[in-house]
N, C-alpha and C positions, 0 to 999 in steps of 0.2 A: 737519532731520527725523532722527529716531532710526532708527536697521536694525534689527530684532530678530535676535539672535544665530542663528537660523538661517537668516537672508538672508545673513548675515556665512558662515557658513559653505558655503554655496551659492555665492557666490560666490568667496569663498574657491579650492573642489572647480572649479570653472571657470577660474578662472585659470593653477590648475596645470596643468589640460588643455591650455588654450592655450600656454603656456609649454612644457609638456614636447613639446606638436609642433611648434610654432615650432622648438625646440631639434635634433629628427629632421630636421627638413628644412634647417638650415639647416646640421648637419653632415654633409649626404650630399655627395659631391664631384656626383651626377647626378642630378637627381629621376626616379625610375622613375614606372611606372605603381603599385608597391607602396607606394611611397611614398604614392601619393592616395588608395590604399588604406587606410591608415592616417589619412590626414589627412578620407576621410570617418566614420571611424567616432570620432575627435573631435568631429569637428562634432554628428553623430549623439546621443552624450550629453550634449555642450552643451546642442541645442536642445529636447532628453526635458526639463534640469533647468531650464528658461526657462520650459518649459509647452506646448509644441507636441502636441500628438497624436502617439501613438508609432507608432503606426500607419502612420499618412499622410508622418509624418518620413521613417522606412524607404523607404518605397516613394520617396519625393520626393527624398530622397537616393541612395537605390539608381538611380532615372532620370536623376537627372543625371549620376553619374557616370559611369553606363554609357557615355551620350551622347558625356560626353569619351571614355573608353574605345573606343569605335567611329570615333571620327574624326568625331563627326560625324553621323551616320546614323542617322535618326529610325525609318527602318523596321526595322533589326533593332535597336533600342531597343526600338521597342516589342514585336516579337515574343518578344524573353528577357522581357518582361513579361509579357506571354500564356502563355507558357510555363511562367514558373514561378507566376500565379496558376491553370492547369490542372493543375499539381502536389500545388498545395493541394486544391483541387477534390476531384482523387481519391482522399485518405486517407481512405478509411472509418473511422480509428479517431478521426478526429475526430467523426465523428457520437453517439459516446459522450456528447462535455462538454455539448448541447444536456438529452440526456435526464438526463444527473446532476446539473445543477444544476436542472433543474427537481423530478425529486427531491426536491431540497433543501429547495426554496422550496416545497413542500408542505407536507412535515414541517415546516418552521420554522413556517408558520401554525396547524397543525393542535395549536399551543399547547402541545406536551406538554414544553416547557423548563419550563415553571414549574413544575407537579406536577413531574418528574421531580427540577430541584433541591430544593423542598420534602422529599420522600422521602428521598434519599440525605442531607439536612442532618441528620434526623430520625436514618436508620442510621446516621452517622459521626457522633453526638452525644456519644461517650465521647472520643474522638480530640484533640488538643493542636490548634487549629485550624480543629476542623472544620466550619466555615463556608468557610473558604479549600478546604479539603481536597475538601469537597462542588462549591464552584464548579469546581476544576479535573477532576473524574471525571466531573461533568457537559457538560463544554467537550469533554472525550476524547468522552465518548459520541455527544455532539449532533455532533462532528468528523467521526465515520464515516457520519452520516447526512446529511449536508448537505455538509459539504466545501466551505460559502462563509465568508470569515472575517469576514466585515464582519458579516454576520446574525447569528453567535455571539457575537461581541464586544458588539453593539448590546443583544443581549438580554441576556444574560448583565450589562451595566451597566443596564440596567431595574432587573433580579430580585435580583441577588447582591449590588453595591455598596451599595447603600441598605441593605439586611440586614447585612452587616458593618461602614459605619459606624455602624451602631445600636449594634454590638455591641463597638464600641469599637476595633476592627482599629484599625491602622495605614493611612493613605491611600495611600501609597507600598506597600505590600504589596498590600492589597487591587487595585488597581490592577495591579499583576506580576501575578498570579494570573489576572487577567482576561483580560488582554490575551496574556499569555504561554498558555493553553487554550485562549483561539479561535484562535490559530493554528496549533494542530495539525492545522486539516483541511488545511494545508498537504503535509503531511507523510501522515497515514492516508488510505488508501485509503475511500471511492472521490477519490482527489483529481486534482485538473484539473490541476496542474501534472505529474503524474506519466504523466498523456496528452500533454499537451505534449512532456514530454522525451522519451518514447520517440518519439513521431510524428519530433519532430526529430532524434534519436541512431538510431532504429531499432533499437530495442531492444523487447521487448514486455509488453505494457502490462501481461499475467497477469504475468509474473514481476517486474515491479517492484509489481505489488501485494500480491504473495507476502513480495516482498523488504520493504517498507517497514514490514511489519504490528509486526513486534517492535521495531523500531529504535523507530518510533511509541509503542509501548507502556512501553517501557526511557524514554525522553523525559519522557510522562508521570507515571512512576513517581516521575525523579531530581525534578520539580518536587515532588510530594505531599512526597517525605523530607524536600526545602531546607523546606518549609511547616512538618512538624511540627517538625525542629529548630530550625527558629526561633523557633515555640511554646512549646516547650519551654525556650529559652533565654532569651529576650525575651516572658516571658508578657504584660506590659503590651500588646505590639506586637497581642497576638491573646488576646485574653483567652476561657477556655471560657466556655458556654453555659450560663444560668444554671439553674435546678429549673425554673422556670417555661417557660423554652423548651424544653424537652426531654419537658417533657408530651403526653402522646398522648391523646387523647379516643379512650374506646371507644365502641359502640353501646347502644343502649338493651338486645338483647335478649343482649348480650355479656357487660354487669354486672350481670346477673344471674347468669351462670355464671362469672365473679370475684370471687372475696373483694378479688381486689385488681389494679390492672395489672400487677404482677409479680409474679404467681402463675402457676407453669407452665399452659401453656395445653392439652398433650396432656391432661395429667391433670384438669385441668377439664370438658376437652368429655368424656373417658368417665365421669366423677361424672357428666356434664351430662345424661346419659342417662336417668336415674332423676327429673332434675330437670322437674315437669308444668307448672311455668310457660314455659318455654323448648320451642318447638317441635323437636320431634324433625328436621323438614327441614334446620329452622336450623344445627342441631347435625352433621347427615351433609353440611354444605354448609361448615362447617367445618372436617371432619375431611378433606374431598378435597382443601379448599386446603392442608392442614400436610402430607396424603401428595405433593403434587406434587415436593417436591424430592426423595423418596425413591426415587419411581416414576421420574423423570426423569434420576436416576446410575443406575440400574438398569437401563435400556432404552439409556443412551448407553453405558455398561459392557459389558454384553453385543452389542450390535450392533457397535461397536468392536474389542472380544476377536474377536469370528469374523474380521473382517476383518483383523486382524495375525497373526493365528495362521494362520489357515489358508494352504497351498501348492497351486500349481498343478502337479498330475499331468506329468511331462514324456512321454508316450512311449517306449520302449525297444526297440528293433529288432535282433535278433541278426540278421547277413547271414549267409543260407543260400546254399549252394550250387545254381544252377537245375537243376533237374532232379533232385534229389538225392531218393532213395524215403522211401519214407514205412510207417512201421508202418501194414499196415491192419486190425490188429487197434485201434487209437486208436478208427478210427471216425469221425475228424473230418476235415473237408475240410481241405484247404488254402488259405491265405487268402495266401499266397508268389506269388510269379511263379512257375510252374511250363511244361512241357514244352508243345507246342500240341500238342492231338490227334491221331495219325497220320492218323489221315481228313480230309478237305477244309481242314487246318490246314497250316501251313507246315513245307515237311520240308527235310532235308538235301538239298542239292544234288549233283545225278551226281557219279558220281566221275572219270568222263572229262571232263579239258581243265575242271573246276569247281576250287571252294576247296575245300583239301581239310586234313586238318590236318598240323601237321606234323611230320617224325618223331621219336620220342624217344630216337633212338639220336642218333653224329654224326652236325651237320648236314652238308650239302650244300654244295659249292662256289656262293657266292652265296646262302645261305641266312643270315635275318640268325638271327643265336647270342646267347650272354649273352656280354656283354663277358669283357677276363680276368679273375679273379681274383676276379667275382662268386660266390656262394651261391648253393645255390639255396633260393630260400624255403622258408621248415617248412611242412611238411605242417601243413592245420586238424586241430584235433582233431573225430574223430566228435564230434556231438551224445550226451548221454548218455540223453538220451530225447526223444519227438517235442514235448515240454510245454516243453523249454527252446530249441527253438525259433519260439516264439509271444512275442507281443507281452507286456512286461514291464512291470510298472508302478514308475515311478522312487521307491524307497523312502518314507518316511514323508509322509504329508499335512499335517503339523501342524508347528510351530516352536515352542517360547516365546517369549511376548510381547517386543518391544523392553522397552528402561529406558526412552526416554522414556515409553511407554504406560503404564508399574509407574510411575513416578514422577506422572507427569500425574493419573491417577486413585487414588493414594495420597490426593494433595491434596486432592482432589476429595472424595473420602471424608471425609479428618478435616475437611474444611469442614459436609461434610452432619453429620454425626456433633454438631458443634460449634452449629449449628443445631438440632437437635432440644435438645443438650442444655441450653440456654438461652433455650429457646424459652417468652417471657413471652408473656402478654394481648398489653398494649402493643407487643410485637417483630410479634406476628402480625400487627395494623393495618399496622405500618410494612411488611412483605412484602405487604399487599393492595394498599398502596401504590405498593411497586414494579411488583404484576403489572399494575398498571394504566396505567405510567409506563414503568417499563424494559422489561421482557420486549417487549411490541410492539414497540418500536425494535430492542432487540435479535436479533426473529427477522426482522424485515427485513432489518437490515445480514449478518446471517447467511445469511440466504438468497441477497442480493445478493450478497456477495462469496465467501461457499461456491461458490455457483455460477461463479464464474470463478476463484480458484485450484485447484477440483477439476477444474477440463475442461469440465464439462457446461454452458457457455455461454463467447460471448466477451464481450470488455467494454460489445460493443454492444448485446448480447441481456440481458445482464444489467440494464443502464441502461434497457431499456425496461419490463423488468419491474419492477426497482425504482422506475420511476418510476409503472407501473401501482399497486407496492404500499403508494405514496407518495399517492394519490388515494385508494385502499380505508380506508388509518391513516387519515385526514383526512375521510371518510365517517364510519367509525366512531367518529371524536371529534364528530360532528356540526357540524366547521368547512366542509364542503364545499359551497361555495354558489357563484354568478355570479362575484361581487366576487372571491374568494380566486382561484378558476379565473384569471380575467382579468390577476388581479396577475402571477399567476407565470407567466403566458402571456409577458406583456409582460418582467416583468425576463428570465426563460428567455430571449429574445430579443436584447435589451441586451447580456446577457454572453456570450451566444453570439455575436452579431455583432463585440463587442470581438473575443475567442479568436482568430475567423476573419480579421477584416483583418488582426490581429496578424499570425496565418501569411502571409498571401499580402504583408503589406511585409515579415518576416523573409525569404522565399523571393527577390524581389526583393534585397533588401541582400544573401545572403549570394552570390547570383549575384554582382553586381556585385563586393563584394569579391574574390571565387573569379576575376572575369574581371582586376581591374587587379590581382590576381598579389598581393594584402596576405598572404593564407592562408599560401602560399608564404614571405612573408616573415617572417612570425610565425615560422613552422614551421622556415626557417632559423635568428633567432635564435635559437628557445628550444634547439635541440639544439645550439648552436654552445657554450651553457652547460654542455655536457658534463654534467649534471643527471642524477643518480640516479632511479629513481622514488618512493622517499621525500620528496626537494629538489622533484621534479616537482609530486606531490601536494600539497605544502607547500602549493607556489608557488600551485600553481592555486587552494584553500581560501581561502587567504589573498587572493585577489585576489578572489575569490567573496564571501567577506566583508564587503570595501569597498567593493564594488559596492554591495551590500545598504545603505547607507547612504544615497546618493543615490537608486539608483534601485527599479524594484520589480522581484519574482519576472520576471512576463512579461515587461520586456525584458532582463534576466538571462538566463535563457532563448532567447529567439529572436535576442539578438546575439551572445551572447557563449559559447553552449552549439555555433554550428556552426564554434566557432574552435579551441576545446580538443576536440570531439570527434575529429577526423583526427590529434592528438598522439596518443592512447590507446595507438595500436598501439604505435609508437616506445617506448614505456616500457611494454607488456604490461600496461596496466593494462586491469580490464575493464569495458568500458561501462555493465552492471547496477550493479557496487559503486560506480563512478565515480556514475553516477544516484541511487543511495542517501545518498552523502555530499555530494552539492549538494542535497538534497531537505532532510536534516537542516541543510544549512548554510543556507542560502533562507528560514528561519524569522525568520534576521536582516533581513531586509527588510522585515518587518513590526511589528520590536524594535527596528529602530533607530535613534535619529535622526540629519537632522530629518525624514526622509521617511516617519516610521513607522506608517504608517495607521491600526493598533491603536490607538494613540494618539489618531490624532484621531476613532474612530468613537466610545472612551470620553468623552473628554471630550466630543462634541454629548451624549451621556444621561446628566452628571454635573453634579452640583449645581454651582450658580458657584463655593464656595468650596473646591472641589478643582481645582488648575491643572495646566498642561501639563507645566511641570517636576516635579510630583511621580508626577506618568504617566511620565515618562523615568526619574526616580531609582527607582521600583520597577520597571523594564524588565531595570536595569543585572544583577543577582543572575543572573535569568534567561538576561540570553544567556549570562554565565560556564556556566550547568549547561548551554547548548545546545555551546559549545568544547570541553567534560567529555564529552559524548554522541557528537561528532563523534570523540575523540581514543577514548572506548571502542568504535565502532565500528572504526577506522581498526587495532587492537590487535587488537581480534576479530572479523572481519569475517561469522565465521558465524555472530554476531547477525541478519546482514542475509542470507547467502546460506547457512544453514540450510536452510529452507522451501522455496525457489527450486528448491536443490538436492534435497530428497527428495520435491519432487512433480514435477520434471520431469526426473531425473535420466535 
């Protein structure tokens, strides 16, 4: 019987496990309990790559060794059981991942991947690619609103793949492109793995969603450029789009107010005015959709401006002397601590056998004095009038704007600007298109995640609203009925309950590790390596990496995330950036094979005659720009901890 080369290599990944702990244990002069420490968390990825439930493995392996670990003793076995599955129990931040994949699986029914890919293929139709280029903006988008990878990848090879090999793509590209954009909801916020790690590292969940948003977006970006360079190099590979597909059909009462589809559309609808075939409604219903992006920099420009410009008044208090008189020619009370009334207020005390003050000639034998050689303080100066003694207001109210703010809406402007000035028939269809495909998703994710990088909700509060406005989208597409409800009732359920025994066997295993002293002994090696945190980081990536190979994100994650986290300190590295460059590294997990899920979710929705190795050989480009994204991070880290830093500084 044949092995297919990725059984060879599974096997393979297993036997050097074996081998390399055989090899530990059998050069220790004593076997400790650290040692079986180690020797369960081999077995552990053994029996993940065999096929065992990762879940159940964890916790089955975290019980028995505990078991050995206690002597013996089934009742505090089971109790560090209980214990650390009430651990899990009470992280509220896990009640997020419940409501954000349901979220998801909303939106995902509520159909709007396919208009929205249709659309953006439509606007990116001048572009070296852009059919690729479309599928990957589309993948970004549909990322932040879902954040499940199997969904995006599945639809995305429905809609996209079949469209690009019509159009001549490359199978091997076409394929990169697909697989490498759904799994950015690995990586963009709202994503489940980014709950995960904070829940486990303890880090929180706002500022890694803060943190990840640009790294995400930088990711994305490097995939679009490899796309069009290669376009542009390899035209065959990606050939453009022909006259015919780049046709925009207008409306009946539209060509009538064009001579042509690429005829400026502002100045058509004001001709159009005069025009009595064409309704005057039609015409003002129009002109409101072409004002929207104008009105829209306008209101976000201004609302904006006030809020960076503007300063918070400090206060200013000159201290006055108590008692000190007052012009009563002013007129104005005093608002100072001033003298208590002579009458039924508190007076000076007798001068016999009372406090009395004391003298300002020499003092007194036993009278305490100013040491030697002390000053005596300068006298205050008088006030120069009663008005500079009142409350002051801390200089100017105003600032100029930050650069990024002058830079951000610079852009923004010559976008709008650029917009109007090219604004055809045909372009205004394809923004109708948009409004009815992007924008809704985009004031969802906006809202959703505005709302927890700015404060004003947590991740939990957020997730329920998003997932409320995940029911409303899917209302107003008229997908919301029994059936859709039910599905996403039940997957929500599925992947939640995965999420959650994941944590209560991670909690279990990492106990037991922590109890038979492995942590310990990790932790003595790797610093016995005298390792820089440069060598550190290296180490850790790179071991990040090859994990990613056999196994996936979640047990990446819950085994291997509570063994590098207590190293952090030891090398001042910090647990957010650290959270950012596994987030960005993790992406290999689903790129790479043979365990690479992407992969096999394309190939169940791809024609027979596209196969599994040419899903792998268009992977390979991709994870190169994911090593490139990691090493620009790791270079510039306020990529990542920018954001973090100026909203919660």
């Amino acid at each position: 019987m044949k092995i297919r080369r990725e059984l060879w290599f599974g096997l393979t990944f297993m036997a050097l496990i074996v081998i390399g702990g055989a090899t530990v244990l059998l050069r220790a002069e004593t076997i400790t309990n650290g040692h079986l420490g180690l020797l369960m968390l081999s077995l552990v990825v053994v029996a993940i790559m065999l096929g065992f439930p990762t879940a159940f493995t964890l916790m089955g392996m975290g019980m028995l060794f505990t078991f050995l670990a206690y002597d013996r003793d089934w009742h505090r076995t089971l109790d560090l059981m209980v214990q650390s599955a009430y651990k899990t129990m009470a992280n509220d931040v896990l009640i997020a991942v419940p409501l954000f994949v349901f979220m998801g699986y909303l939106v995902e029914r509520a159909n709007l991947i396919e208009s929205l890919f249709k659309s953006l293929h439509l606007a990116l139709a001048r572009l070296p690619g852009a059919l690729a280029v479309a599928t990957l903006v589309t993948c970004t988008i549909f990322a932040t609103a879902t954040g499940i990878v199997g969904a995006v990848v599945t639809l995305m090879g429905l809609l996209a793949l079949p469209a690009m090999l019509r159009g001549g793509y490359s199978v091997p590209l076409a394929a990169g492109a697909i697989t490498a954009g759904g799994c950015l909801g690995i990586l963009l916020p709202p994503s489940v793995l980014l709950i995960v790690y904070g829940a486990t590292a303890g880090v929180s969940v706002v500022q890694l969603y803060a943190g990840a948003f640009f790294p995400g977006l930088m990711l994305s970006g490097l995939y679009v450029l490899y796309v069009i360079l290669i376009a542009k190099l390899k035209p065959q590979w990606a050939p453009p789009l022909s006259a015919a597909e780049r046709v925009v059909p207008l409306p009946p009462l539209t060509q009538r107010l064009a001579s042509s589809p690429t005829a400026h559309a502002l100045v058509g609808l004001l001709k159009g005015k005069r025009n009595g075939d064409v309704p005057f409604s039609h015409v003002l219903k129009q002109l409101g959709i072409v004002a929207l992006p104008a009105v829209i920099y306008a209101l976000l420009a201004l609302s904006s401006y006030k809020a960076v410009t503007t300063v918070e008044a400090e206060a200013r208090y000159d201290i006055e002397e108590i008692g000190a008189s007052r012009s009563s020619s002013s007129g104005g009370s005093s608002s100072g601590l001033q003298e208590p009334p002579a009458e039924g207020g508190l007076q000076e005390p007798p001068s016999e056998g009372g406090l009395q003050e004391p003298p300002s000639e020499e003092p007194a034998a036993g009278a305490v004095a100013e040491p030697p050689g002390a000053e005596a303080p300068p006298a205050a100066p008088a006030p120069a009038s009663t008005e500079t003694a009142q409350t002051a207001p801390a200089g100017a109210s105003t600032r100029p704007p930050p650069t990024w703010w002058v830079a951000t809406f610079s852009v923004l402007g010559a976008i709008t600007a650029l917009f109007y000035l090219f604004l055809s028939f045909a372009r205004l269809e394809i923004f109708k298109m948009l409004l009815a495909s992007f924008f809704p998703l985009l004031l969802l994710i906006l809202s959703v995640l505005g709302s927890i990088v700015l404060g004003l909700a947590t991740p939990t509060e957020a997730a329920a609203m998003g997932a409320l406005g995940g029911m409303l989208l899917a209302a107003a597409y008229r997908r919301l009925n029994f059936t859709v409800l039910k599905e996403s009732v039940f997957l929500t359920a599925k992947t939640s309950a995965m999420v959650c025994w994941l944590f209560v066997g991670s909690a279990i295993f990492s106990a037991a590790f922590a109890l038979l002293g492995g942590q310990a002994l990790v932790e003595e090696w790797v610093l016995g390596m005298n390792l820089t945190k440069v060598q550190f980081l290296l180490l850790s990536q790179v071991i990040i990496f090859l994990l990613g190979w056999p196994l996936e994100w979640t047990e990446i994650i819950v085994i291997f995330m509570p063994i590098f986290i207590p190293l952090l300190d030891n090398f001042g590295v910090d647990p957010l950036f650290f959270g950012l460059l596994v987030a960005l590294n993790l992406q290999t997990a689903f790129l790479s094979p043979p365990v690479a899920m992407a992969a096999f979710y394309l190939k169940g929705v791809s024609p027979p005659h596209v196969t599994l190795n040419q899903i792998f050989l268009g992977m390979l480009p991709f994870m190169g720009i994911q090593v490139l994204a990691i090493f620009l991070l790791y270079m510039w880290p306020q990529i990542g901890l920018w954001l973090p830093q100026l909203l919660y500084k």
